[in-house]
C-alpha positions in Angstrom: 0.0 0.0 0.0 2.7 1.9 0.9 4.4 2.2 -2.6 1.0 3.1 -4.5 0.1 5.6 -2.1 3.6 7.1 -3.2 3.2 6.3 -7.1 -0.8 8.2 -6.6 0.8 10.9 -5.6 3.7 11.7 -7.9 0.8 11.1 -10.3 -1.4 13.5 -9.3 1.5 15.9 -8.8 2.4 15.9 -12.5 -1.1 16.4 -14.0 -1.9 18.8 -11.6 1.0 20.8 -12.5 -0.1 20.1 -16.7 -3.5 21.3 -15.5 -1.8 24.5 -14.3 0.0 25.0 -18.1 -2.9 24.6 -19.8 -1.6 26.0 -23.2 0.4 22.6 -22.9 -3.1 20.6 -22.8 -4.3 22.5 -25.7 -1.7 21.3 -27.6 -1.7 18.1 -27.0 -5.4 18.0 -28.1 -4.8 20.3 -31.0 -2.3 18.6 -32.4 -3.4 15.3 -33.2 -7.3 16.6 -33.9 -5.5 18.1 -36.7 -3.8 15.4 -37.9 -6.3 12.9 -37.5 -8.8 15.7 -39.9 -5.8 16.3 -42.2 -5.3 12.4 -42.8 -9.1 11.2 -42.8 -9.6 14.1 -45.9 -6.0 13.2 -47.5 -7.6 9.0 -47.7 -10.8 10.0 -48.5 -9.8 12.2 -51.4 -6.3 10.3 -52.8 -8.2 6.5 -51.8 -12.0 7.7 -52.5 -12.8 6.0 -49.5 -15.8 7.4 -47.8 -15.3 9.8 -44.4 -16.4 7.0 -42.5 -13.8 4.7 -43.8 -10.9 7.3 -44.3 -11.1 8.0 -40.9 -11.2 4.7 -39.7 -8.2 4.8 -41.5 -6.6 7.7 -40.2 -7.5 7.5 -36.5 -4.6 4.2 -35.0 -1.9 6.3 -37.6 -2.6 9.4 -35.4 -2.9 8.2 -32.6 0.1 6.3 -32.3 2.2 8.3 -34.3 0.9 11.7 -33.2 -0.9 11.4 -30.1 1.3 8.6 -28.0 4.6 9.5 -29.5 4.7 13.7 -28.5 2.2 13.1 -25.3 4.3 9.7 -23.7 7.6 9.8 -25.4 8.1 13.5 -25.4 6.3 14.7 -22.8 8.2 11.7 -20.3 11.5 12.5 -21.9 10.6 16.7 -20.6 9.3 15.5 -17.0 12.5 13.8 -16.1 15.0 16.4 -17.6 13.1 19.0 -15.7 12.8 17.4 -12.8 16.5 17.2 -12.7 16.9 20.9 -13.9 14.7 21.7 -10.5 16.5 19.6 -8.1 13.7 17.4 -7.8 15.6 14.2 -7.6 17.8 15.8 -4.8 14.4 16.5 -2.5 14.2 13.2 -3.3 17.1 11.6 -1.4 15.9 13.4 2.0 12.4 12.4 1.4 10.5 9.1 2.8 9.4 8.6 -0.9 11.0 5.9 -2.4 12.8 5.7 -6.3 10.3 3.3 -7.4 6.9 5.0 -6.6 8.7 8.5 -8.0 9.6 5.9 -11.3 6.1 4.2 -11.2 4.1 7.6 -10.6 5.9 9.6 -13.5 4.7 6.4 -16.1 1.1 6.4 -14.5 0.8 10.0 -15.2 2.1 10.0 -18.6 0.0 7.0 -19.4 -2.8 9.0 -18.2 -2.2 11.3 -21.0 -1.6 8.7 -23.3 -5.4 7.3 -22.5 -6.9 10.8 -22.6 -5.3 11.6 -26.2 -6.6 8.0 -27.5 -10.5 8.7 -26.0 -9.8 12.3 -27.8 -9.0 10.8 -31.0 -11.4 7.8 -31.2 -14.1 10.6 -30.3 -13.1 13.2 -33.5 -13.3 9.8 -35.5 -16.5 8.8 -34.4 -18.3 11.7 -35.0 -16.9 11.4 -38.8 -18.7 8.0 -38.9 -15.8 5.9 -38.4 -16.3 3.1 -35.7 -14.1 0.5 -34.0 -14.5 -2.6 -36.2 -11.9 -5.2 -34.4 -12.7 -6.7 -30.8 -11.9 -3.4 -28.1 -10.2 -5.5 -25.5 -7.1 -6.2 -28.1 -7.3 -2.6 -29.5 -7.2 -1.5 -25.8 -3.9 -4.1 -25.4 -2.4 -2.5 -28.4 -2.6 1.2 -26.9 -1.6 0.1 -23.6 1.5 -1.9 -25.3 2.4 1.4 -27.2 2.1 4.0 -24.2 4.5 1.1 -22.4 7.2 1.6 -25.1 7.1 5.5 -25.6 7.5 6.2 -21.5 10.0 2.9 -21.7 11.6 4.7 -24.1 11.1 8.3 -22.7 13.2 7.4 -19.7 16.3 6.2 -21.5 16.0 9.0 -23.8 15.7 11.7 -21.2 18.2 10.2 -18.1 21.3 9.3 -20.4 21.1 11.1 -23.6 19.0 15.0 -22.5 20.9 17.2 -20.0 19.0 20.2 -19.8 15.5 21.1 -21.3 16.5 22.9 -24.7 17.6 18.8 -25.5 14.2 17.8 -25.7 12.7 19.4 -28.8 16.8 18.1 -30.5 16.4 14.5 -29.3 13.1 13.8 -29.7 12.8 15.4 -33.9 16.3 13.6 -34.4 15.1 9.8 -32.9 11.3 10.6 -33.7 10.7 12.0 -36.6 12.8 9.4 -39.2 11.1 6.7 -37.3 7.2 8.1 -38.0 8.1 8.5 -41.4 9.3 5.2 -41.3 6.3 3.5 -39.6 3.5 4.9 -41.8 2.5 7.6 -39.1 2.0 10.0 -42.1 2.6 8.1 -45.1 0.5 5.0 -45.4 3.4 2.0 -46.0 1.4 0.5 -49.0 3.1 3.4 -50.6 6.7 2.3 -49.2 9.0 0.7 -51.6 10.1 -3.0 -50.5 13.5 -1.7 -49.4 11.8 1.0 -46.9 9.5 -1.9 -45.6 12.3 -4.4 -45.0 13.3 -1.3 -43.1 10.8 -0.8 -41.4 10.1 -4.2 -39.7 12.6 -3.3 -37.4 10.8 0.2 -36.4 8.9 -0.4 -33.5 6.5 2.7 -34.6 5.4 0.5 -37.7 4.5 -2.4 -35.7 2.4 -0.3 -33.3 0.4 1.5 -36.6 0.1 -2.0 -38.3 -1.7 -3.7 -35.4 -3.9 -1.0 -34.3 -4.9 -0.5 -37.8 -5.8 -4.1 -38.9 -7.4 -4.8 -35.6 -9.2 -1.0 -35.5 -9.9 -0.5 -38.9 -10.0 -4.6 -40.6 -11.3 -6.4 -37.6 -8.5 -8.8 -37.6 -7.9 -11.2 -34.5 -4.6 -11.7 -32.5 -4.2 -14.4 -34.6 -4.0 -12.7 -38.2 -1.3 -9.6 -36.2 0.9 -12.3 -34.1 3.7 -11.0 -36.0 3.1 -7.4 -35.0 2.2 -7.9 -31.6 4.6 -10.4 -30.4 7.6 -7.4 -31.5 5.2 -4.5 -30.0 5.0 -6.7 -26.6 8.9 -7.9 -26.6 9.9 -4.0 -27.3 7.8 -2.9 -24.4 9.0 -5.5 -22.0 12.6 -4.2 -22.9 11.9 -0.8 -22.9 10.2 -0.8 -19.5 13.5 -3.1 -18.4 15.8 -0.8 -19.8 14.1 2.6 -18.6 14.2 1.4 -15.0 18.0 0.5 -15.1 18.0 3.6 -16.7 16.5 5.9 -14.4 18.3 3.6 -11.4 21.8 4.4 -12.7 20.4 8.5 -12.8 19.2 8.5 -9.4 23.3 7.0 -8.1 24.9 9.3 -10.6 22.8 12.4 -9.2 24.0 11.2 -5.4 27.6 11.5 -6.1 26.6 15.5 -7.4 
């Protein structure tokens, strides 16, 4: 009890201090509302689909490669650089609150975000006609798999390789951007020649937009997207490994400052 009493807290902490910036919530709902409308016309005029369709289409795209990527990968990569820009980590130290409920709150909260943006998106969709046509329990596994692997990821990206907060916007466009090119976040990959999609089975990103797509907008099973999942779940399980020895070897390198 003792350790999610802790991780509630740091939670609430961080979205109540993203409540306080609210042109940063604005944003975040702006930006992939635009997206999402940008794609869903591009498909329905390129594809003559219908809006319905087209954004069916467009909505797992956006939301993993707009939504989820800025909100978990970015915004998790800017809590933990600024938290060590305020001395956070040092109040830390002389605090009862352990590392792992500080580690543990940081991913809820973000994760939070993550669950807001994909409500947000699903709802723009929805009121274009588009509806969910796989089962909502794997789509549901899918998002919750991708949010994994963005914070996963946030947290090596922000303790070892962003010092101070001016990184974030450098790191993030120099890792991010090739790799949502990449994994059809913008560019549907039937378009991709074969060399860009042998590429591209090793992108993470791709294998998040595949699965949510064929199981949001084809109604495929887990069996007919083992491929995709089966990466999508090793890379979170190794990205949630790897951010926590991450953030671990932060916390003993900020102790010896």
């Amino acid at each position: 009890m003792k350790y999610w009493r802790e991780t509630i807290a740091v939670t609430q902490r961080i979205l109540i201090e993203l409540l306080r910036r609210r042109r940063s919530l604005i944003f975040w709902s702006i930006f992939p509302i635009s997206i999402l409308i940008l794609n869903g016309f591009i498909l329905a005029e390129r594809a003559k689909l219908s809006m319905d369709v087209a954004f069916e289409n467009a909505a797992p795209s956006t939301l993993v490669g707009a939504a989820l990527f800025f909100s978990c990968l970015g915004g998790s990569v800017s809590t933990v650089v600024a938290e060590r820009e305020q001395q956070t980590l040092k109040r830390l130290f002389i605090s009862p609150l352990s590392g792992t409920s500080y580690f543990l709150g940081i991913f809820l909260a973000h994760s939070s975000i993550g669950i807001g943006q994909t409500i947000l998106v699903y709802t723009i969709a929805a009121f274009w006609g588009a509806q969910f046509q796989g089962e909502v329990w794997l789509g549901i596994l899918i998002i919750l798999l991708s949010i994994i692997a963005y914070v996963g990821l946030g947290f090596i990206l922000g303790t070892q390789l962003a010092r101070r907060i001016e990184d974030v916007n450098a790191l993030v466009a120099a890792f991010g951007v090739p790799l949502l090119i990449l994994g059809g976040a913008f560019l549907p990959t039937s378009l991709f020649p074969k060399t860009l999609l042998d590429i591209a089975q090793y992108n993470p990103i791709y294998h998040m937009n595949e699965a949510l797509l064929a199981v949001s907008a084809k109604g495929d099973k887990l069996d007919q997207i083992t491929s995709h999942f089966s990466f999508l779940f090793c890379f979170a399980l190794v990205m949630v490994v790897c951010g926590w020895l991450s953030y671990r070897r932060m916390l003993m390198m900020e102790r010896r400052l």
